[in-house]
C-alpha positions as CSV (number, residue, x, y, z in Angstrom):
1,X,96.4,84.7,92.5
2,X,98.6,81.8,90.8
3,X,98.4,84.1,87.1
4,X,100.1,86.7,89.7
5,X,103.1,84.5,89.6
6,X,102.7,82.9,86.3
7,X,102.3,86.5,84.6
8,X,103.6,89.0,86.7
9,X,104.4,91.0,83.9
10,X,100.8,91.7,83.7
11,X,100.3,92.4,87.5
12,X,102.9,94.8,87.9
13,X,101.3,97.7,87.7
14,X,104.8,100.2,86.6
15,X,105.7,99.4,82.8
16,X,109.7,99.0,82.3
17,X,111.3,102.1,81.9
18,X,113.1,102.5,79.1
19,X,116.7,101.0,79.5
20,X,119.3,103.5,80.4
21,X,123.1,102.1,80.8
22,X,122.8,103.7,84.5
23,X,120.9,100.7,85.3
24,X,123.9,98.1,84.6
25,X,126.0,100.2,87.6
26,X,122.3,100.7,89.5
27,X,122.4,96.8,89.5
28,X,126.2,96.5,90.9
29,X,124.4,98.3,94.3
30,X,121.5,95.9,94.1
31,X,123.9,93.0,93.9
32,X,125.1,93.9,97.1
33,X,121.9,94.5,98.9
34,X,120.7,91.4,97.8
35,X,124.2,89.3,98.9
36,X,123.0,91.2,102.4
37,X,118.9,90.2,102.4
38,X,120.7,87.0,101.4
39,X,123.1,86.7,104.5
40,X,120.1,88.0,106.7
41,X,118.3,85.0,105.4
42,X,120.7,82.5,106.1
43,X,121.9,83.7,109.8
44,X,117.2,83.3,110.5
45,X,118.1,79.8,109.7
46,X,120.9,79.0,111.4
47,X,119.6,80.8,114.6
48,X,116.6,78.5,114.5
49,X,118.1,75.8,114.1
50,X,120.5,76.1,117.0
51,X,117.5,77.3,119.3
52,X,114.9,74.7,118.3
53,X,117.3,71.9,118.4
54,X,118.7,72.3,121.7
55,X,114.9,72.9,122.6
56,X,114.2,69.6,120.9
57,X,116.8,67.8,122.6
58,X,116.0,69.4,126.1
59,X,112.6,68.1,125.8
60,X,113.0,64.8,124.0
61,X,115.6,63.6,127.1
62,X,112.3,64.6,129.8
63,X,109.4,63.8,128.2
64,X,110.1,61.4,124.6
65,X,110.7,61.7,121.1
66,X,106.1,62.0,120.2
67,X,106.4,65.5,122.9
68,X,109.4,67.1,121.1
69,X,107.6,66.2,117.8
70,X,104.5,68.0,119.1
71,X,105.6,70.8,120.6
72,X,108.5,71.8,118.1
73,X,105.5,71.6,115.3
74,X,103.2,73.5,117.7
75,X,105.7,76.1,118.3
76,X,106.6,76.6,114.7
77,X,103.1,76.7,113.6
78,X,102.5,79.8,116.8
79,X,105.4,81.5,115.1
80,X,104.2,81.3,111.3
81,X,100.9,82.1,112.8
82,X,101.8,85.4,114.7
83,X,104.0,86.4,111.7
84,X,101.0,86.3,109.6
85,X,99.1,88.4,112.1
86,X,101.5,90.9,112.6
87,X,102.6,90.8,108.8
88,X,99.8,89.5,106.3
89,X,101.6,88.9,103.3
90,X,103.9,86.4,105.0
91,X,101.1,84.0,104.6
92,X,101.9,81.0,102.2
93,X,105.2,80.0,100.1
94,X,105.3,83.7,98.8
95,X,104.1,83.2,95.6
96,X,100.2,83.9,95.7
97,X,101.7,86.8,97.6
98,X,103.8,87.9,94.7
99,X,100.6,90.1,92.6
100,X,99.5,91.1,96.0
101,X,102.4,93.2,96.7
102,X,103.3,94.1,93.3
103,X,99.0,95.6,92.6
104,X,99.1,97.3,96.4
105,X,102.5,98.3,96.3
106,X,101.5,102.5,96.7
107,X,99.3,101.2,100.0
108,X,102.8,99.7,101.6
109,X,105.0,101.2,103.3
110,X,108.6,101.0,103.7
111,X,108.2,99.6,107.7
112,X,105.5,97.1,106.1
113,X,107.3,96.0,103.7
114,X,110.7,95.8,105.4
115,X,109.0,93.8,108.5
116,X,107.6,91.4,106.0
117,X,110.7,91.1,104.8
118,X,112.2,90.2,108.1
119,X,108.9,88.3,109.1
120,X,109.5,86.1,106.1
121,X,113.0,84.9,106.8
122,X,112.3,84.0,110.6
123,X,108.9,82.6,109.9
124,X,109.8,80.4,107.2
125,X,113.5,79.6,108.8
126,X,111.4,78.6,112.3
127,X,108.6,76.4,110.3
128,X,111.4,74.5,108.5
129,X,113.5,73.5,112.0
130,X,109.8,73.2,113.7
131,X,109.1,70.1,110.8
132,X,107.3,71.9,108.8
133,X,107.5,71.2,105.5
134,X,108.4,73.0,102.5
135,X,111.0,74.5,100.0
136,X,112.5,77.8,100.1
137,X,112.8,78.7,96.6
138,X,109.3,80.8,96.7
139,X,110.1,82.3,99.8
140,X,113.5,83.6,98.9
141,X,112.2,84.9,96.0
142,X,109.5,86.7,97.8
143,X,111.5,88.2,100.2
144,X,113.7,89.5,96.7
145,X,110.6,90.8,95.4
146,X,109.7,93.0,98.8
147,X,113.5,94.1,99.0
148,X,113.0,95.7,95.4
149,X,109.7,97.1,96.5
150,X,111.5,98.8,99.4
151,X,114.1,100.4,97.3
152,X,111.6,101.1,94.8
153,X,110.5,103.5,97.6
154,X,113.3,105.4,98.4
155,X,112.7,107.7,96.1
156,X,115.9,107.9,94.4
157,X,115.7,108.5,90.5
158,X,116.3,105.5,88.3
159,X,115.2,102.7,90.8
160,X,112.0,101.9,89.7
161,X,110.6,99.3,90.7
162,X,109.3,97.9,87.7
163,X,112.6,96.7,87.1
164,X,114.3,96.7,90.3
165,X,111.7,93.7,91.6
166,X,113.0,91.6,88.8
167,X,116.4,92.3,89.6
168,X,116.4,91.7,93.2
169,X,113.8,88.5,93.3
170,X,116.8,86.8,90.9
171,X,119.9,88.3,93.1
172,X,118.3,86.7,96.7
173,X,118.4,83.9,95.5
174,X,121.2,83.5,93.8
175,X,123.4,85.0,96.6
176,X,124.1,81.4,98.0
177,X,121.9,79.2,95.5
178,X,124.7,78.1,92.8
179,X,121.7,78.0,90.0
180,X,122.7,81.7,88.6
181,X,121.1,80.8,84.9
182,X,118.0,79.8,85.9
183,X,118.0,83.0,88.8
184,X,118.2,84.8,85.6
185,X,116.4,83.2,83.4
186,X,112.9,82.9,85.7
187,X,112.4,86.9,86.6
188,X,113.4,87.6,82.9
189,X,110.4,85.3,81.7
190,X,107.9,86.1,84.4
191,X,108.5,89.6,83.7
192,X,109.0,89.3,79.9
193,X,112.5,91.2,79.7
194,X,114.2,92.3,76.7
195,X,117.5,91.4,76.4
196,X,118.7,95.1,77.4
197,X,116.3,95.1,80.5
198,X,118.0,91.5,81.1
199,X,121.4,93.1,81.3
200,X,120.9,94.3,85.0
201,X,119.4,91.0,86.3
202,X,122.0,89.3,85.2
203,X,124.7,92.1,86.7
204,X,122.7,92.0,90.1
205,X,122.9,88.0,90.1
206,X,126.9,88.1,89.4
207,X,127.6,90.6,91.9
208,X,125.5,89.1,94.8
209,X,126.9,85.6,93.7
210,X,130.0,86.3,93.8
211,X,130.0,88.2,96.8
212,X,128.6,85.2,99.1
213,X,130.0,82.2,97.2
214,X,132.9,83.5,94.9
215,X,134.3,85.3,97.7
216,X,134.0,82.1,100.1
217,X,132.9,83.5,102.8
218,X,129.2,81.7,102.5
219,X,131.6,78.1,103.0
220,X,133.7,79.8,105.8
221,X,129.9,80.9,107.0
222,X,129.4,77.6,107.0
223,X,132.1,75.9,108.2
224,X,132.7,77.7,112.0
């Protein structure tokens, strides 16, 4: 599963199409999605955040400091748990998930893939304010990867998934991480990308940049 993420190029199963300029204004639309699976990702966090800590604090004040430790731990660990049984590829960081999808992806569905999606952001978002540790770098870039998978299956001509994963696992990210070079310059390598093919990852990271940090509304997101 790790050469899944280390050579996804070889995993995913659609070669890339070959480059038509449609995909540079295909990748403005993308941008936006992905500035919107971006803010969906932030508001999981900030929602449990504000529900586990006024949970820790309600039971820190009865009981101690070790109980809210426990149980905040316990209760993200139920969550992650249930998520995983409900939605099997939320299990782990993402990226051992990353071949999975990309090898199965004519076996998902859209309602899969899209609560898996979803799954991802509150599973993740609840583990991290439960104390559970870990980065969300692979996770964001997982829930990018099942966002291009779910437009890949709308069936409208010239989304292909092939390079619409690429696109989108670089734009999530990048919607509120300020890293857009290396956002551009990891799909493109995991994926090996010509420099045309390149063209709309790097039009998908602008737009959905710009549209959450350029913009400011991620620091007036932020701020109230």
């Amino acid at each position: 599963l790790d050469d899944a993420f280390d050579h996804p190029s070889e995993v995913n199963r659609n070669p890339l199409p070959v480059y038509h300029n449609s995909a540079a204004v295909w990748a403005l639309f993308l941008g936006v999605l992905a500035a919107l699976v971006g803010l969906i990702f932030l508001l999981a966090q900030a929602v449990s955040k504000v529900l586990m800590t006024k949970l820790g604090v309600f039971v820190e004040r009865r009981i101690g400091r070790a109980a809210r430790q426990i149980l905040l731990c316990a209760i993200a660990g139920a969550v992650t748990g249930l998520g995983m049984y409900m939605f099997p590829l939320v299990f782990s960081s993402g990226r051992s998930m990353m071949g999975t999808t990309m090898k199965n992806r004519d076996h998902l569905s859209v309602g899969l893939l899209t609560g898996t999606a979803i799954a991802k952001c509150f599973t993740f978002s609840l583990g991290m304010s439960g104390g559970l540790v870990g980065g969300m770098f692979f996770p964001l870039m997982y829930v990018g990867l099942v966002s291009g998978e779910v437009v890949g299956k709308l069936g409208i001509d010239g989304l292909d998934p092939a390079w619409v994963d690429p696109v989108m696992m670089g734009a999530v990210p990048a919607s509120f991480l300020t890293a857009p070079l290396t956002m551009l310059a990891l799909p493109v390598s995991m994926f090996t990308m010509g420099p045309l093919h390149s063209i709309a990852v790097f039009v998908g990271i602008v737009t959905s940049s710009t549209i959450l940090v350029g913009t400011g509304f991620l620091h007036k997101l932020l701020k109230s």
